[in-house]
MILO-618286 format. One line per field, with one value per residue (C-alpha): residue number from 1; x, y, z. Coordinates in steps of 0.2 Angstrom, whole numbers, m for minus. Layout:
resi <- [NUM,...] $
px <- [X,...] $
py <- [Y,...] $
pz <- [Z,...] $
end
This chain:
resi <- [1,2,3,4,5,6,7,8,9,10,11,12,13,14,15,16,17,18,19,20,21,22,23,24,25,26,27,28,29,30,31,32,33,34,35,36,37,38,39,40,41,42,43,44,45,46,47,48,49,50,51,52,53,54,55,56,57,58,59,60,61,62,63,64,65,66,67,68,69,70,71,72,73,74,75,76,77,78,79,80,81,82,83,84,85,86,87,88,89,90,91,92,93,94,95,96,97,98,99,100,101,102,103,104,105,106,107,108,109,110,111,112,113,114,115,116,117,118,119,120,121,122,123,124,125,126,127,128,129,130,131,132,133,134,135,136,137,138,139,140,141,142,143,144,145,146,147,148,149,150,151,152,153,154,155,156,157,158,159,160,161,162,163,164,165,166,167,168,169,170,171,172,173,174,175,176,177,178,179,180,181,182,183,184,185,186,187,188,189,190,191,192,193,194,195,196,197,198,199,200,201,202,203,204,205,206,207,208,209,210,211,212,213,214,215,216,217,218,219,220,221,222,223,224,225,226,227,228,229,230,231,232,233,234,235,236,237,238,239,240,241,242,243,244,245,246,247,248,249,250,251,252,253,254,255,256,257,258,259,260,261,262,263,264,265,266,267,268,269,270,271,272,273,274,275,276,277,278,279,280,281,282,283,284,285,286,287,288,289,290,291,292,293,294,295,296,297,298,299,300,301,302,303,304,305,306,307,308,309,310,311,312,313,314,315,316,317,318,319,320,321,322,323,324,325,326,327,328,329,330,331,332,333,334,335,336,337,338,339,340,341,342,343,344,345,346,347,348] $
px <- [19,11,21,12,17,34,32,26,38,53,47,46,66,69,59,67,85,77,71,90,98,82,84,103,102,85,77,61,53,35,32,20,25,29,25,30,11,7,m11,m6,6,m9,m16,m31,m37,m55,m67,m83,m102,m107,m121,m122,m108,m101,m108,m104,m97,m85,m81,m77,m68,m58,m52,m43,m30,m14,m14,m30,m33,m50,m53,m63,m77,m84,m104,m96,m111,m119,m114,m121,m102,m86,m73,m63,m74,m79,m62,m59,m75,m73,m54,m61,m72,m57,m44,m59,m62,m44,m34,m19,m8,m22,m16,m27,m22,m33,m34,m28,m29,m14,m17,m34,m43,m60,m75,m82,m65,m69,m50,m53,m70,m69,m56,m64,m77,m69,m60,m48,m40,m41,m21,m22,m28,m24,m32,m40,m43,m44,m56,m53,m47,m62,m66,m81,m86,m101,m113,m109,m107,m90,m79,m61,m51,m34,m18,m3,11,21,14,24,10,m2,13,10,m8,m7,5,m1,m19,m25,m10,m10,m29,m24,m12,m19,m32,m29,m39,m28,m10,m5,m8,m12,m9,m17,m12,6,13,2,m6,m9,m8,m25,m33,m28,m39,m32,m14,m21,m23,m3,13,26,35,20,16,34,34,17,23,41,32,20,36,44,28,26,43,38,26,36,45,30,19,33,35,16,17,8,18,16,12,25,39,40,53,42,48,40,35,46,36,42,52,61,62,79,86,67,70,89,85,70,82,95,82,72,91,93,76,65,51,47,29,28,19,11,m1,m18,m21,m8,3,2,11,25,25,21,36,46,40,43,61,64,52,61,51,41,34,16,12,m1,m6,m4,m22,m41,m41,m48,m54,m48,m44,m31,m32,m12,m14,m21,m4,9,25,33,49,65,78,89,92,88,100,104,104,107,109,89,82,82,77,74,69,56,53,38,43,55,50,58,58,64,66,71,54,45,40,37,35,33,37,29,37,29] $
py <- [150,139,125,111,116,118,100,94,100,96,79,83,85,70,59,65,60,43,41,42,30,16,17,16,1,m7,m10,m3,m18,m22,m23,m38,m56,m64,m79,m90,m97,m94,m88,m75,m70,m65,m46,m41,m24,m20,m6,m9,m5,15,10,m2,m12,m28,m43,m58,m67,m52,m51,m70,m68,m54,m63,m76,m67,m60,m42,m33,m14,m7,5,24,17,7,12,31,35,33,50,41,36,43,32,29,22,12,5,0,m11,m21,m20,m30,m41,m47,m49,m60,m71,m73,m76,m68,m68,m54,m37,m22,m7,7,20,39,49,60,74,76,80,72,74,57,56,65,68,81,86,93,107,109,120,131,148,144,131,138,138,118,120,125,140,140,158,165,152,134,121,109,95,87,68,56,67,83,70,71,86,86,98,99,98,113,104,120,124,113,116,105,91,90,90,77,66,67,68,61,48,49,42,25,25,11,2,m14,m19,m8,m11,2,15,12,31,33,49,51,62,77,89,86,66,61,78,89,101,113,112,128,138,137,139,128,133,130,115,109,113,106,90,90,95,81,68,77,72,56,51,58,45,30,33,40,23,15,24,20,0,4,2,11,1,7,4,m11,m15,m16,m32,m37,m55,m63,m65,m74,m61,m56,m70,m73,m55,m55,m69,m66,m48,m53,m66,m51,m39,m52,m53,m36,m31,m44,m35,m36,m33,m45,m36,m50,m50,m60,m62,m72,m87,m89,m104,m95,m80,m88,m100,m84,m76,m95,m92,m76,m73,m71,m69,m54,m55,m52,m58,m47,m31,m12,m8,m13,m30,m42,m51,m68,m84,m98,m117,m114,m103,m116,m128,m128,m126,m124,m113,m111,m123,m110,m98,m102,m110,m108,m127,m121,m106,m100,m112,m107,m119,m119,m132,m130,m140,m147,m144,m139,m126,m123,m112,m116,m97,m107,m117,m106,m118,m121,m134,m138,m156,m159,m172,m187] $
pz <- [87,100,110,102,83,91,97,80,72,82,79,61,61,73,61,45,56,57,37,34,47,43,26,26,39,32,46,43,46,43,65,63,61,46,37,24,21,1,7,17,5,m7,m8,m14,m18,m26,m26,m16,m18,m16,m7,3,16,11,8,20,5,0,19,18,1,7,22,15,9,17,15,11,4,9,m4,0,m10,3,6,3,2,18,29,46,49,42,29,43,54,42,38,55,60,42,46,62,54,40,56,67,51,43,58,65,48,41,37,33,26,23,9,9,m2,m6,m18,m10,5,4,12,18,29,46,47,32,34,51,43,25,27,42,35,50,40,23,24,20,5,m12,m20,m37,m46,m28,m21,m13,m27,m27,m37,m32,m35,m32,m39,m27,m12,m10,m9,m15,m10,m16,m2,0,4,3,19,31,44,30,29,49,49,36,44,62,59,44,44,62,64,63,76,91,79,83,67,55,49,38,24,5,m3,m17,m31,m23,m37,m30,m40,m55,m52,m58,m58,m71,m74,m60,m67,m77,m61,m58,m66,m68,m54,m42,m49,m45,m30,m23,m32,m21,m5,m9,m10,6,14,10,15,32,32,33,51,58,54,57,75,81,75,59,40,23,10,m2,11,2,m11,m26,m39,m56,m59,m74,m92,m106,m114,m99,m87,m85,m80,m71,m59,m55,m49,m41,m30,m29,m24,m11,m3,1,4,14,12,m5,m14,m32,m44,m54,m69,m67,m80,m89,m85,m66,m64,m71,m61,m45,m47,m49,m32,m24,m31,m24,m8,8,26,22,5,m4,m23,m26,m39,m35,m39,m39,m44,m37,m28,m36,m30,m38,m30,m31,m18,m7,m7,8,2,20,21,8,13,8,m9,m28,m39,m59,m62,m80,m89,m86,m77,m59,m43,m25,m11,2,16,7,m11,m25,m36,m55,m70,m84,m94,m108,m111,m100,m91,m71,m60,m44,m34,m20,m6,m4] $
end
């Protein structure tokens, strides 16, 4: 075994030592600064067009928001420049127009290794590295897409050497891209997640223990973004926003969760009652916070999301049994589970 898998897997171990004291101390920190601004508190996630990069009014669009998911989609299907490559220079385009509370996260897939990423195209079609991936009635398991322009192989996390590989290189790509701030996986139950038709070619066994090998990696994930100034987009504390039926237990762990956990991702529904749920993110929010939606929607716009609240003066309240408040430096905000009803006073 050569010194450098030594290295890496040293590391390995040193990084799994420090999932275990950062979770237990919580001080996995998103490493940018964090802001109270409602607009930059928005996500946004949406596919993009196959063909063709985007437009100056998605590009505009996109960078109003606080947190943006570049999806694989985008222009996939020009082979003249990798995914990644692509990721970063819109990734720089969103930063130049949205300012310095902008974040970009770029997509990965998990269960798969696809072939538009140079990261997994430069050790698909080499025997040498046949070890990576999974094996389908003796041949590489291969599920292709886009009409045969895309390969998908599938991942063998058993193999710790492919839990490396994925971490340090495919993970790993991002690290001293200014224009990148983390990772958005995608299919993180592993095999299996949204590709079933392989399942045939294993047994239960097998199938259990890619999907544990698959968890094992993605935890590896966190410290190691963490480590090279980047962050995984499921680090956050996932809350979900309040509806009618549930609103008071909703919002009162929502505040309990926020307490614990500054770094929280609202899981709202756009579609339905957003005065509601954005009054129970107001309630909740502490210093790193995003109101957004786990996948593809977008991009949207509300006027709400144009006010200035400025910062909590402090915690939420229950005024009432179920009707919750909480002052800002440039307004209160209230919900009323009882009615539900929301409000929102702004200072003279």
């Amino acid at each position: 075994m050569s010194s450098e898998r030594n290295a890496v897997r040293i590391l390995f171990s040193v990084l799994a030592i420090f999932v275990c004291s950062c979770v237990s101390q919580n001080v996995l920190f998103p490493p940018w600064p964090s802001t109270y601004n409602l607009g930059k508190s928005i996500t946004v996630q949406h596919s993009y067009s196959l063909n063709q990069w985007p437009s100056d009014a998605t590009t505009a669009a996109d960078a109003k928001y606080g947190l943006v998911v570049i999806d694989w989609s985008m222009d996939v299907l020009d082979n003249s420049t990798s995914q990644e490559q692509k990721m970063e220079q819109y990734g720089a385009k969103l930063k130049a127009l949205g300012g310095p509370f902008t974040r970009v996260f770029e997509y990965r897939n998990t269960e798969l290794g696809l072939s538009t990423f140079q990261t997994q195209r430069s050790v698909m079609y080499d025997p040498k590295f046949s070890w990576l991936w999974l094996k389908c009635g003796g041949k590489v398991c291969n599920s292709p897409a886009l009409n045969g322009h895309q390969d998908q192989y599938f991942w063998d996390y058993r193999n710790q050497s492919t839990q490396e590989y994925f971490v340090k290189t495919v993970v790993g790509e991002i690290q001293g891209k200014s224009s990148v701030d983390g990772i958005w996986f995608d299919d993180r139950g592993g095999l299996g997640d949204e590709h079933p038709e392989v399942l045939k070619y294993f047994t239960a066994d097998e199938i259990k223990a890619c999907r544990a090998a698959t968890t094992v990696t993605l935890s590896a994930t966190m410290p190691f973004l963490h480590s090279i100034g980047k962050f995984n987009y499921f680090s956050f504390e996932s809350v979900t926003a309040p509806q009618r039926s549930t609103c008071e237990a909703a919002v009162k762990q929502a505040i309990d969760v926020a307490s614990k956990y500054p770094f929280i991702m609202f899981s709202w529904n756009v579609q339905q009652d957003l005065a509601q749920q954005l009054a129970g993110f107001l309630l909740s929010r502490e210093q790193y916070a995003y109101f957004g939606t786990a996948w593809a929607v977008g991009p949207y716009w509300f006027p709400e999301f144009d006010q200035d609240y400025g910062e909590p003066v402090g915690p939420a309240s229950e005024t009432a049994t179920g009707v919750f408040s909480r002052k800002w430096t440039k307004a209160t905000v209230q919900l009323n589970c009882n009615t539900w009803e929301a409000s929102f006073s702004f200072n003279a």
